[in-house]
N, C-alpha and C positions, 0 to 999 in steps of 0.2 A: 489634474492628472488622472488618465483613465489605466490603470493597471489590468496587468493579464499574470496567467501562470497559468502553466501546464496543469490539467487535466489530472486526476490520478486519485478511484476509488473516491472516497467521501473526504480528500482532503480541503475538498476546496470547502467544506462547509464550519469550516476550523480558519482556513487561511482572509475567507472572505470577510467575514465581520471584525476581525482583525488590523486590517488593513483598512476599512470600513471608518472604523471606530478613530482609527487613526489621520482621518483626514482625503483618502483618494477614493475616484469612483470606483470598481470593480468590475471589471468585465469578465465573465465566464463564459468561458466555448461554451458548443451543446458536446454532451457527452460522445466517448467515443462511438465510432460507427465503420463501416465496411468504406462509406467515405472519407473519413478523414483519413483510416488508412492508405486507402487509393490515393491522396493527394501526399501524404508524406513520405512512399514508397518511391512516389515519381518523382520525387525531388529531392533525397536522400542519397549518400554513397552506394554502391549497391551493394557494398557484404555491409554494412553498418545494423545494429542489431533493432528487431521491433519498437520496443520503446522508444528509440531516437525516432521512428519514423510517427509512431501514435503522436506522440508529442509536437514534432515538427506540425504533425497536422493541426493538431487542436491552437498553436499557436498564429497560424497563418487565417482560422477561423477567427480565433480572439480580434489581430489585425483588422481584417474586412467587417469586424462590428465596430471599430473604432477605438481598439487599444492604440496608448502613445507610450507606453512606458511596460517594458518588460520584464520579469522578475523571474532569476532561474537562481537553482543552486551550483554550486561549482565548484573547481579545485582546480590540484595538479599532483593526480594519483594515477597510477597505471588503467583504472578501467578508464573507459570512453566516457564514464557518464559525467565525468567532469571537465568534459571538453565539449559537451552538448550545447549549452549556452551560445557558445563564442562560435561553433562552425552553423546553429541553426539562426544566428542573429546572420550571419554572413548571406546564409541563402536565400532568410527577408529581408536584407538589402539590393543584394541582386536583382530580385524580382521587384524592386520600386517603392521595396517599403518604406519609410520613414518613421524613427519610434527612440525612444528611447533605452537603454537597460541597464537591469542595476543585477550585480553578481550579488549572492548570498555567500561568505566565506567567509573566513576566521579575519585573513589580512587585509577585508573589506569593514570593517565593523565603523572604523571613521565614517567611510560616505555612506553607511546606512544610518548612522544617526544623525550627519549630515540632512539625511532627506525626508527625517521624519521632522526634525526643525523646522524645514521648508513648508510642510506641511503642515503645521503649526505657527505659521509667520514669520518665522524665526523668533518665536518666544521661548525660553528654555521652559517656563512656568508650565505655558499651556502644552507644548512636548510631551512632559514628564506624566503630568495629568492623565493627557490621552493616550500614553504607553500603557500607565497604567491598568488602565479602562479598556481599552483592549485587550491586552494580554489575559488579564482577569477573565474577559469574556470568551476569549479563544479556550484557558483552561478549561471551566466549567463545561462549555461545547462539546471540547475533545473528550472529558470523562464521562458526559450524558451519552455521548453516540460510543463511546468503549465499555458500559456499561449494558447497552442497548446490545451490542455485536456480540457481549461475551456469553448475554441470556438469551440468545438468537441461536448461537449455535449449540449450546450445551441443551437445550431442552425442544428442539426442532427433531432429531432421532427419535425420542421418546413420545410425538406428540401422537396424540389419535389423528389432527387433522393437520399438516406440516404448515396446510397451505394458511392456518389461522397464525402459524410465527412468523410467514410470510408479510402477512395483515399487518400484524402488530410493529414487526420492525418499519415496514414503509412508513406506519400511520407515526410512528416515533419519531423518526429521521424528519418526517416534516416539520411536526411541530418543533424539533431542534433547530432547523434551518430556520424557521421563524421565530424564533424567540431572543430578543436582545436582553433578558430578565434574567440576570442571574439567581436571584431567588427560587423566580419559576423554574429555570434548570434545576436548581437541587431538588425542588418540587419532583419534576417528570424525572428526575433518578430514582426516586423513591416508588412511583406511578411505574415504571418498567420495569419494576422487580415483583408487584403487587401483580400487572394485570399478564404478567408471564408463569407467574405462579397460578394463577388460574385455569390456566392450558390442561385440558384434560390429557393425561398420560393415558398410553397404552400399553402399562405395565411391565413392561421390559425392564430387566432390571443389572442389562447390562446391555452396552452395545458397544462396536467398532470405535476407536480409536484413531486417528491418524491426525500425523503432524505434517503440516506443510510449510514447505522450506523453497529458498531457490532464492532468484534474483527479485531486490524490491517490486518493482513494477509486473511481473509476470504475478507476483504473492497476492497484490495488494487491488490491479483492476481487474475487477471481474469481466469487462467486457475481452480482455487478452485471456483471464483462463478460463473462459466461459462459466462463469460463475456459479465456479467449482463448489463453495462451499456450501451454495442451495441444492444445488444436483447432491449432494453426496449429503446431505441433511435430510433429504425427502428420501433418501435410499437408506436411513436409519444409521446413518457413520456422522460421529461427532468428528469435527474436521476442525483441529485449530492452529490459525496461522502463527507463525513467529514472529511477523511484523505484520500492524492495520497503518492505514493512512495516518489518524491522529498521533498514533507510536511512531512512525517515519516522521516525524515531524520534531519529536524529540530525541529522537536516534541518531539521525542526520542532520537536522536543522540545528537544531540548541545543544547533543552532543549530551543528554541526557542518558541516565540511568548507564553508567559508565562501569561502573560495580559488575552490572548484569553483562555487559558486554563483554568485560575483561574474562568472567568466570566462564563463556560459553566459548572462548577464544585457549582461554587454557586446554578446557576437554578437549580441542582440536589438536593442538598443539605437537601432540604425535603423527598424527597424518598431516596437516596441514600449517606447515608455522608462521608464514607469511601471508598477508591478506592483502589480495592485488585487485580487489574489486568485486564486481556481481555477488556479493553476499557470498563468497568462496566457504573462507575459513568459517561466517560464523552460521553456515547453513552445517557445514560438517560437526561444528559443537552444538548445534541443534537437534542433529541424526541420534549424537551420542545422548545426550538428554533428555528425549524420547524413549531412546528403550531404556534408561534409567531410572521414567517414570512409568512404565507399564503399557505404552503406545504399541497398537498391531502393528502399523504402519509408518512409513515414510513416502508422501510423493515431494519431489522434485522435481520445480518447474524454473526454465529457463529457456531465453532466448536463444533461436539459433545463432548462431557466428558471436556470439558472447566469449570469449577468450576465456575470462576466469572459472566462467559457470563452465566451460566444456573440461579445460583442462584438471579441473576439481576432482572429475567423475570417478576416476580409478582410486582418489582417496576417501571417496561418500560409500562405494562400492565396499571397500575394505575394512570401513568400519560398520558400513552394513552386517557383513560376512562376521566379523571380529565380536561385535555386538547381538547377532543373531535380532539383527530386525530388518524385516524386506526395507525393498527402497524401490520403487520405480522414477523415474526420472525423463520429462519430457521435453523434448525443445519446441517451440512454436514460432512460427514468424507469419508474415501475412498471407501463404499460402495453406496455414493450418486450417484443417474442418472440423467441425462441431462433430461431426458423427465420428470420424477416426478419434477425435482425441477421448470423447466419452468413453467410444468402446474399450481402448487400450485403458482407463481409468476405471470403469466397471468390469472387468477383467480379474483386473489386482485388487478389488474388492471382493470379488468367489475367491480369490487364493487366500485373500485376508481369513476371509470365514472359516473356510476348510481346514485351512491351518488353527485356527481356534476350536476346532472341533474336533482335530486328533489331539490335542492337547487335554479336554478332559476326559 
């Protein structure tokens, strides 16, 4: 069995050894590019939103290296993003593909353990084992690179040299992607806090704030927000997302940390009380929880033709105002440019400032 899955910030380095460990081969696109969008733009609905088309691409690349087996998450919720699976499987068969797929959902869980059986011989024994054994190693994975992410961007503002947290996080994430040792993972959790701490400050003893919200995929790949968080870390603003890849994976996938969800869904609950997809509701209990904790800022990013994430605006807006913390708010699709969207985002970082400046 050669599996594939979409693309998306550093989750594949969580989903791979996983799946890995479990028995099938893994095939990973090449990350996203100006071509895969081109290829999934052309072959997409045409209001359907960016992500569907990134993703379309990256899995039509997976294809053409010799995926046979598909693996998306899915539902039957009001966004689109749960109908992604079933209309982009439709338009790799069209085109000649042949492959198989397996939905990720609640009222799928049968033939998911179904197929790790299979992949196992159908031994329940050895199954169990290598569930184990996987999942174990996907953990430790995800909190070495959430560990890595959170001392990346908290101490990147502050550095003399940004481009040495740069350094560090790259040279991290590798050694994570190669490493099947759990041990040695807890090792390099310890070694990323040691040689971050070492990062010469440039004495600043406070900087810019802002939390970033919006729809999954727009939050979490940097190649869609131009990877916003180094841009805005090398410009001295600690920039921290609401959801990373490894946390999408227990957010969405396994329906983790449910508590935290419920509590950011309350604070919404006056503006917003129904949650109809694109991170709506719990981007607007995010807004509110930001300026609860002392945040300059708010940007908000979202696909164009996005339904939830547009219709949201006027209650992120309100509780902006309500709340007294800016918000910018940006749509992107495949005709966005690097230079508009910076400017428009370095923009509301001089208002960030200024406004922190008549304040003392």
């Amino acid at each position: 069995m050669k599996v594939a899955f979409p693309y998306m910030g550093d989750i594949q380095l969580v989903l791979e050894p996983i799946l890995r460990k479990l028995g099938a081969e893994v095939i990973i696109p090449p990350e996203p590019n100006r071509e895969t969008v081109a290829i999934g733009a052309r072959l997409a609905p045409e209001t359907i939103c960016l992500p569907f088309k990134v993703t379309l691409g990256n899995i039509l690349r997976a294809l053409e290296l010799g995926a046979d087996t598909l693996v998306f998450v899915s539902g039957s919720w009001s966004c689109r993003f749960g109908y992604y699976g079933r209309l982009q499987a439709d338009i790799c068969q069209d085109l000649g593909y042949r492959f198989r797929w397996l939905e990720l959902r609640r009222d799928r869980v049968g033939e998911i353990v179904k197929e790790v059986f299979q992949l196992s011989g159908g031994m329940p024994a050895r199954a169990l084992v290598r569930s184990v054994r996987a999942f174990r190693l996907g953990w430790f994975k995800a909190t070495a690179l959430e560990k890595t992410g959170e001392l990346f961007r908290q101490v990147m503002p502050v550095a003399v040299e940004p481009a040495e947290c740069i350094r560090l996080r790259k040279a991290f994430v590798q050694e994570i992607k190669q490493t099947d040792d759990v041990r040695k993972l807890v090792e390099l959790r310890r070694m990323v806090k040691e040689e971050f701490s070492r990062v010469q400050r440039n004495g600043r003893k406070e900087c810019l704030r802002v939390k970033l919200i919006g729809e999954s995929y727009c939050t979490i790949e940097p190649f869609v927000n131009f990877d916003i968080i180094t841009r805005l870390g090398e410009m001295g603003v600690w920039v921290e997302p609401f959801l990373t890849g490894p946390r999408w994976l227990g957010f969405h996938g396994f329906r983790l940390n449910r508590q935290e969800v419920w509590q950011v869904q309350q604070l919404a609950k006056d503006y917003w009380r129904y949650c109809v997809g694109g991170e709506d509701a719990n981007s607007v209990g995010h807004l509110i929880m930001a300026a609860q904790s002392g945040y300059d800022g708010v940007i908000h990013i979202h696909p164009f033709a996005c339904m939830p994430s547009t219709v949201v605006q006027p209650a992120l807006f309100a509780a902006s105002r309500d709340y007294n913390i800016p918000l910018l708010s940006i749509s992107v699709d495949e005709h966005t440019g690097e230079t508009g969207f910076l400017t428009r985002v370095e923009a509301f970082i001089s208002l960030l400032e200024r406004r922190r400046r008549n304040k003392l």
